[in-house]
Structures are given as structure tokens and as C-alpha cells.
Legacy VTK file of the C-alpha trace (Angstrom):
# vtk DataFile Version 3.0
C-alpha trace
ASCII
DATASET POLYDATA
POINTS 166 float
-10.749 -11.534 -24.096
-14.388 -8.956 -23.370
-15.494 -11.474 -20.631
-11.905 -10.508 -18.804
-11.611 -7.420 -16.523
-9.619 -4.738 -17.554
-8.088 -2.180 -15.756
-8.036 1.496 -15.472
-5.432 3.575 -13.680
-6.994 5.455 -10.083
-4.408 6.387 -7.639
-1.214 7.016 -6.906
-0.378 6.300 -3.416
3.202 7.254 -1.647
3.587 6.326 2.151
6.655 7.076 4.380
6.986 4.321 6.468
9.237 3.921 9.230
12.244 1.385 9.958
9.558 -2.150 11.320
9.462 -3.151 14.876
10.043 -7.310 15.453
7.395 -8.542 17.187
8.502 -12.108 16.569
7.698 -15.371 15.745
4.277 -16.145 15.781
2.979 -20.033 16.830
1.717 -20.751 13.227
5.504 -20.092 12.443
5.200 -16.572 10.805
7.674 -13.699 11.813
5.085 -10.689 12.609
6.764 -7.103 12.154
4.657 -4.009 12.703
5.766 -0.602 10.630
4.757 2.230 11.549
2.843 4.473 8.333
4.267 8.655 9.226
2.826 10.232 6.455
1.628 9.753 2.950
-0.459 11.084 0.169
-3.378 9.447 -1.923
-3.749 11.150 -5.746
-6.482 10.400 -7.893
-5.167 10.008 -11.624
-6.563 12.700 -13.874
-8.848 10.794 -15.582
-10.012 9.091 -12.997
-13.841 9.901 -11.957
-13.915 10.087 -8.581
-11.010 12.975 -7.780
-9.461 12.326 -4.649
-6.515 13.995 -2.927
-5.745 13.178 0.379
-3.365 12.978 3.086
-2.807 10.234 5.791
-3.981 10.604 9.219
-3.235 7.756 10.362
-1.699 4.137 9.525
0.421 1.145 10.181
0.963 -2.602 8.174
1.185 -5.913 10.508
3.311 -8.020 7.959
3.329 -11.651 8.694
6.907 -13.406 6.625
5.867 -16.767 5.527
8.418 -18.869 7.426
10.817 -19.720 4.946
11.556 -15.861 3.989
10.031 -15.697 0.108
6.834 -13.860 0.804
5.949 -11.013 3.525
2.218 -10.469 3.513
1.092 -7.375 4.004
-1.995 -5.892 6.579
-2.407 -2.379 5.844
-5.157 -0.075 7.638
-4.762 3.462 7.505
-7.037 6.520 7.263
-6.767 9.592 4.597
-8.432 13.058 4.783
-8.967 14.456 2.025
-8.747 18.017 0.884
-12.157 18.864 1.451
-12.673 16.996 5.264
-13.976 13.822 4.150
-12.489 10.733 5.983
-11.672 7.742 4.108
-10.714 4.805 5.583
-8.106 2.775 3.330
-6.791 -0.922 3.405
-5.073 -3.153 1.776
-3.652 -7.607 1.961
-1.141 -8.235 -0.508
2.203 -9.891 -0.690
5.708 -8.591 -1.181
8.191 -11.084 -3.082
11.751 -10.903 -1.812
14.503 -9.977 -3.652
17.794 -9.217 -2.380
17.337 -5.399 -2.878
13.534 -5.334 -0.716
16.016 -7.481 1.882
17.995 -4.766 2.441
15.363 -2.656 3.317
13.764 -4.671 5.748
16.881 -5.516 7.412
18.062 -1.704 7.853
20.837 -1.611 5.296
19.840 -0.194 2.392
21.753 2.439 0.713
19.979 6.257 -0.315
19.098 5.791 -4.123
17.771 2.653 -4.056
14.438 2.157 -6.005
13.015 -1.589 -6.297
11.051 -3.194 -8.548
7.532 -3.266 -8.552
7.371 -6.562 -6.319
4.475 -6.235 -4.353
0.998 -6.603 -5.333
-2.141 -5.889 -2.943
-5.753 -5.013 -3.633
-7.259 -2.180 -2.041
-10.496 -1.102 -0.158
-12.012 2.091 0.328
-14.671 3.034 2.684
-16.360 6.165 3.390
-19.260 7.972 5.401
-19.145 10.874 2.745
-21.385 10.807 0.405
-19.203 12.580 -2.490
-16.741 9.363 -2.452
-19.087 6.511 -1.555
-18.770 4.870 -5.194
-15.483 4.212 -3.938
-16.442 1.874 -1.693
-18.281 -0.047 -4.304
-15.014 -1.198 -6.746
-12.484 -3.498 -6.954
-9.021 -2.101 -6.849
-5.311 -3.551 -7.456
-2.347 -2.404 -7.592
1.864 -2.938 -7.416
4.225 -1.355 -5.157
8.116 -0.832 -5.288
9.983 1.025 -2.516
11.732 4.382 -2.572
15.304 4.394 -0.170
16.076 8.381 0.534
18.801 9.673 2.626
16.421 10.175 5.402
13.158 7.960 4.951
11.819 4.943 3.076
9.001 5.625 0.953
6.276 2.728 -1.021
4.647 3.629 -3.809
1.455 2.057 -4.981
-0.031 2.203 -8.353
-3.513 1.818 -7.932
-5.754 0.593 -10.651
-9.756 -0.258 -10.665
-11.099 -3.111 -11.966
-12.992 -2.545 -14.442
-15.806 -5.278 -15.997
-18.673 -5.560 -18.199
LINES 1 167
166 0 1 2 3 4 5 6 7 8 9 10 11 12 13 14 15 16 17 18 19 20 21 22 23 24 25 26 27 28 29 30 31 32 33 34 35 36 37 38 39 40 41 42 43 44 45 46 47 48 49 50 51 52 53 54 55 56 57 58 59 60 61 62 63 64 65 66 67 68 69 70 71 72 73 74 75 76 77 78 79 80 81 82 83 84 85 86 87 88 89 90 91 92 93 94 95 96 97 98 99 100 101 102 103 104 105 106 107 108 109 110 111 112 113 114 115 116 117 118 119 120 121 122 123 124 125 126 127 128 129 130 131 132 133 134 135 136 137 138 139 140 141 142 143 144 145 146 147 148 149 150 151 152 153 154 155 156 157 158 159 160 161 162 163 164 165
């Protein structure tokens, strides 16, 4: 098992995200919906060496649902500043397995109280013009998602881990 990657825990991201706008089907067959991203936060884990904590500027995802429904793949680009006025500019591909409960949320109908699995697994990239977080831009990062159903929003949150190798 040494020649495998490990991983160490980073960030903790939670996004807001709006109800997703239909743009339709696409000619390769895929459904394209485009969700708005209204606010969010990106936390460093304590032990993690590069300390981050940020809040979103601006963002949105362009998911493309494979045609038969299973899989929505995920297009995230969004940019954080964090607490000291350093940009970052954060993105992510991943996929989102459906489930019956992540249904519901896509289709509008899920009820407050809802929390899903972790179904969704991307891997991240972080780039920077600031000097203080440029290792950043240098990693690997992974991470799994679930979604959060309040009484007035729909929050995902993203468990970020680096990859760590020898």
C-alpha cells in the first residue's frame, strides 16, 4: 500500500445554490441545467497548511445529465475571496449519482430536513495570483458532496481532501 496516495483532509466547502434553470437537451443527447452558486464559504481544516477562509464572489455549475438519468456531471467555476483580499479562483468536474432523495431536489420537491448521502464526488482546482496561496495551485484535491434541503435554500457541502503521495 506506500506506492498508493493517501489523503489528508483540506476544506470544507458549503455553497447555497439556487433552484437550476433547464436549458435543455443538448445534440449529443445530454439535458444541460445551469444553477446559479448565491453564496458560500471555503474553510481550511485546522491542520491543514495552507489556512484559507473565504467567501464566494462569484459562481455557477453547467451540469450536463447523461441521457438515461443515472449520472449528472458537474461544471463548477466560481471565485472565493478570502479574508485577507486574495482572489482565488475555484473549480471543480465531478459526477453526482442519483438516488431518489438527490431527485427530489433537482426536480423542486424536496422537503426542509432533508440531508443526502455523500453521492457526489469531484476533484478540485485552485488557482491564484497571490503569492501566500500559490502552493494551492500545485495539488491534487478530491472530495464528496451531499446536499443540505432548509426551509428556505438548498445548500452542498463538499469535503475536500488533498492528495497526498510520496
Amino acid at each position: 500500500m506506500a506506492d498508493f496516495p493517501t489523503l489528508k483532509p483540506a476544506f470544507t466547502v458549503l455553497l447555497n445554490i439556487a433552484p437550476g434553470l433547464p436549458v435543455g437537451t443538448l445534440s449529443a443527447g445530454q439535458n444541460l441545467t445551469w444553477v446559479n452558486i448565491l453564496s458560500g464559504t471555503l474553510v481550511s481544516e485546522p491542520n491543514y497548511p495552507v489556512q484559507v477562509n473565504a467567501t464566494l464572489v462569484s459562481g455557477a455549475d453547467w451540469i450536463h445529465g447523461d441521457p438515461d438519468g443515472k449520472i449528472q456531471r458537474l461544471d463548477v467555476r466560481s471565485i472565493f475571496k478570502t479574508d485577507d483580499g486574495a482572489l482565488l479562483n475555484f473549480s471543480y468536474l465531478g459526477a453526482i449519482h442519483m438516488d431518489t432523495d438527490i431527485a427530489s431536489i433537482f426536480q423542486g420537491t424536496a422537503k426542509p430536513g432533508l440531508v443526502t448521502s455523500w453521492r457526489g464526488a469531484t476533484h478540485k482546482f485552485i488557482q491564484t495570483g497571490t503569492e501566500k496561496y500559490k502552493a494551492l495551485e500545485n495539488e491534487a484535491y478530491v472530495a464528496v458532496g451531499r446536499f443540505h434541503v432548509k426551509e428556505d435554500a438548498v445548500v452542498v457541502e463538499y469535503k475536500i481532501s488533498h492528495v497526498e503521495h510520496q
